[in-house]
N, C-alpha and C positions, 0 to 999 in steps of 0.2 A: 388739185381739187380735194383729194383725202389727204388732208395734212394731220391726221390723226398718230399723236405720239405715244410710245407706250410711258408710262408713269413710272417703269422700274426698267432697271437694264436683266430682267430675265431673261434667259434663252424660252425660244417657244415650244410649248407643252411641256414646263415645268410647273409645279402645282408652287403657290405663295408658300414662302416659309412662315406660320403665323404661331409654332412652336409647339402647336401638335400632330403626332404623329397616329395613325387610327391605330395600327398594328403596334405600338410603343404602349398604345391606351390601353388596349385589349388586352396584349399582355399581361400588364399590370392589372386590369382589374379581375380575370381569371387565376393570378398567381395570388391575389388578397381573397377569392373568393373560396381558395382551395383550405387558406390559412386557415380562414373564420369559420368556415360550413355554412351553415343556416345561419347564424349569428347575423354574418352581411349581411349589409342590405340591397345587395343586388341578387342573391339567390333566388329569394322569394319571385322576382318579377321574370327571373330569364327561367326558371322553372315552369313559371303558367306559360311562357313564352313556348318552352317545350312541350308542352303538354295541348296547347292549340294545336302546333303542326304537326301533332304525333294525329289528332286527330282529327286534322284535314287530309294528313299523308292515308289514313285508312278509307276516308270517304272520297276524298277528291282521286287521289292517288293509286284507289283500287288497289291497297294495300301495301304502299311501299312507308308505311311508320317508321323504318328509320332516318328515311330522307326528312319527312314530315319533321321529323324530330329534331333535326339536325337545323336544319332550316330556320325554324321557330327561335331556337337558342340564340343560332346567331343571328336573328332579326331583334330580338330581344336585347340581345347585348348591344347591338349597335345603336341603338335607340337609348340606352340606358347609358352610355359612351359618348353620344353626342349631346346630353344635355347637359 
């Protein structure tokens, strides 16, 4: 009745090999952002990224800005990584 085939011979819960890696992305785009500073142009965006959750982390968070902070960045960066 389910004759449903898989279309690749993956093992199962193996993520598709489609040739990128997030943590190979990231890498590299924090190791280009360190080079250039401000210059980048992902600084600008994972900065305001920082600086939303620095100040959700003080109102939501009832004060914990560095998680806030933390957060933000790498919400930003993965956003800025996935496009």
């Amino acid at each position: 009745m389910n004759d449903i085939k898989p279309d690749d011979e993956r093992p199962t819960g193996t993520p598709p090999e489609d040739g990128q890696d997030l943590l190979e992305d990231a890498k590299t785009e924090i190791s280009a952002m360190a080079k250039d500073g401000t210059g980048h142009p992902s600084t600008k965006p994972i900065l305001i990224g920082a600086a939303i959750g620095f100040a959700v982390g003080m109102i939501v968070l009832d004060g914990a800005w560095f998680l806030g902070l933390i957060a933000g960045a790498a919400v930003a960066l993965y956003l800025r990584i996935k496009k």
